[in-house]
C-alpha positions in Angstrom: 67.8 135.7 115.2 65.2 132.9 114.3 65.1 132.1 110.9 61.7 129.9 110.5 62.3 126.7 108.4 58.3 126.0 108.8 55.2 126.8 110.4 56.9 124.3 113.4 60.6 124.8 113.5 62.9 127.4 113.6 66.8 127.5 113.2 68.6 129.9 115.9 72.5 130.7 115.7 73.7 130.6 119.3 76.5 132.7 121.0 80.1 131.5 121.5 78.7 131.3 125.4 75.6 128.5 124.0 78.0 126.5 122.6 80.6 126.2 125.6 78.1 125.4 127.8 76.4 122.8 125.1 80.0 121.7 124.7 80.1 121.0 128.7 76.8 118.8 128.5 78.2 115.7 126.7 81.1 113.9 126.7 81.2 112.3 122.8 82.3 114.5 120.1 82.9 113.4 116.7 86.6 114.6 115.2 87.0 115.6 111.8 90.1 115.5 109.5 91.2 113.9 106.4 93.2 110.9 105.9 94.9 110.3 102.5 92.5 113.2 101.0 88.9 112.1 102.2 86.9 112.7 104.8 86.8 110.8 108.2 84.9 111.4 111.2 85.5 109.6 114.7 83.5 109.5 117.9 85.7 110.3 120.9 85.4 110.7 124.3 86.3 115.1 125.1 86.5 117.2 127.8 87.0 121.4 127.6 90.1 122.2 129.2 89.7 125.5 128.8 92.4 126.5 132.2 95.3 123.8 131.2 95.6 122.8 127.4 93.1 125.6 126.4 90.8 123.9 124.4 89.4 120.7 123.6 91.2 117.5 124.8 91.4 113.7 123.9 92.7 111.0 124.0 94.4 108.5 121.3 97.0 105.8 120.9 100.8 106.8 119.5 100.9 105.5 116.0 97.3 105.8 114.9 95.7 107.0 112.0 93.9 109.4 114.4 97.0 110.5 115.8 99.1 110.8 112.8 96.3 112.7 111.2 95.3 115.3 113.6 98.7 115.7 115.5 99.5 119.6 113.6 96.3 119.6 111.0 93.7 121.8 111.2 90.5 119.5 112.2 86.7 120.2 112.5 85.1 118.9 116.3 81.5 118.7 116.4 78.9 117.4 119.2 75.2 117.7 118.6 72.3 116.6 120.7 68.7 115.5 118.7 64.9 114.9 119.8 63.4 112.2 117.7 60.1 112.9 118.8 60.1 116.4 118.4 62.7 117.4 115.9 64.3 119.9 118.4 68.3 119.6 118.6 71.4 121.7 118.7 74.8 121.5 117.4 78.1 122.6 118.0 81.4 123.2 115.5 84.6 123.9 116.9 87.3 124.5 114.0 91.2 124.7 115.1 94.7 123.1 114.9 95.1 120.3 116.6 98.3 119.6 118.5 99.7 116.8 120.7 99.9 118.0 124.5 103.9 117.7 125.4 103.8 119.6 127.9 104.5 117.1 131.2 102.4 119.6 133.2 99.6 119.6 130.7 99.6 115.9 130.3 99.5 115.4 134.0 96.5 117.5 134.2 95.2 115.6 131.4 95.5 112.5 133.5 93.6 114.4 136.0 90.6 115.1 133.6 88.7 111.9 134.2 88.7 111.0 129.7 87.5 107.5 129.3 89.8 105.2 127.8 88.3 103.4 124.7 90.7 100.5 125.2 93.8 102.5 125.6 96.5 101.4 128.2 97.8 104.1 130.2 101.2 103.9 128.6 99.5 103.7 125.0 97.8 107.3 125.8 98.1 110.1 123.8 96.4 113.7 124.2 95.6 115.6 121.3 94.3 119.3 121.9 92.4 121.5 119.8 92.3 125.0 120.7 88.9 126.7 120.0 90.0 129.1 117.2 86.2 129.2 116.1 83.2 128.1 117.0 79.4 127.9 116.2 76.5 126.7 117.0 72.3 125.9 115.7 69.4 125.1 117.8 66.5 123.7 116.2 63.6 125.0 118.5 60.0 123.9 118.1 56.8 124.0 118.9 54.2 121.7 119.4 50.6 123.1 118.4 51.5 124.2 114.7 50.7 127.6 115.1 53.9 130.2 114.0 56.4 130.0 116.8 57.6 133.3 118.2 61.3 133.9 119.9 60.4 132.9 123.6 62.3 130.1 124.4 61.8 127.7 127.1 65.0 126.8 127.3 64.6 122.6 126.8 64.6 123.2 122.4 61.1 124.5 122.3 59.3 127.7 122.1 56.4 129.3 123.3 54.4 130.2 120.5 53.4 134.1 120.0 50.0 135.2 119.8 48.7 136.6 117.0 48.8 140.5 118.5 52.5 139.8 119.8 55.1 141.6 117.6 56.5 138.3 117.3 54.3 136.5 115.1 54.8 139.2 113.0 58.5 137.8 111.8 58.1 136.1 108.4 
């Protein structure tokens, strides 16, 4: 369902399918949690291990605040993707309970995953997983000629626009 925000942009919710394929397309995430009761948010490098851990997997140093601070918390994991010249975008929030990966066999496959190191040393690596518990997802389509957009999607964030006799341009 579109919901128009203006005579050029409209907000779509996308399926739990969207977003694992939008989660697929990049490889830096931003991890939420709190430390000492605010708010932090950290860019790390993911992948979806949806076959070993089961969810989303990183990578982090034993002893660090990130570490200590997701290891068993419920955490917030969110990627987006944003055109600055045309305002069109998406993003993604995956919400679960993040848990160190123990598991030998899971951490070998971890190795196995190709996750960039942001100056880790092999023996300094952690992996945290978070399963996907919930997810969602908003794409900011648009089009370019002003006129009110209809629901055709092009696929690349913009949108055909109806034509005035379409039952499309209709939606208000």
């Amino acid at each position: 369902m579109l919901r128009f925000m203006d005579r050029r942009r409209a907000l779509r919710e996308l399926s739990k399918a969207e977003c694992l394929q939008l989660l697929d397309e990049v490889d830096v995430g931003r991890i939420v949690f709190t430390s000492q009761a605010l708010p932090v948010a950290l860019p790390v490098n993911f992948v979806v291990d949806v076959g070993g851990a089961g969810g989303i997997v990183f990578r982090t140093a034993e002893g660090s605040k990130l570490s200590a601070a997701t290891s068993g918390s419920v955490v917030a994991f969110e990627v987006d993707s944003n055109d600055r010249a045309t305002g069109a975008g998406w993003s993604v929030l995956v919400t679960g309970l993040a848990h160190e990966v123990l598991d030998p066999a899971l951490q070998r496959r971890a190795d196995s995953l190709g996750l960039g190191q942001w100056g880790l040393s092999d023996s300094q690596t952690h992996y945290i997983c978070i399963p996907i518990s919930m997810i969602s997802g908003r794409r900011v389509l648009v089009t370019g000629n002003g006129q009110r957009m209809g629901s055709e999607s092009t696929g690349n964030g913009t949108v055909r626009p109806s034509t005035p006799d379409s039952p499309a341009a209709t939606h208000s």
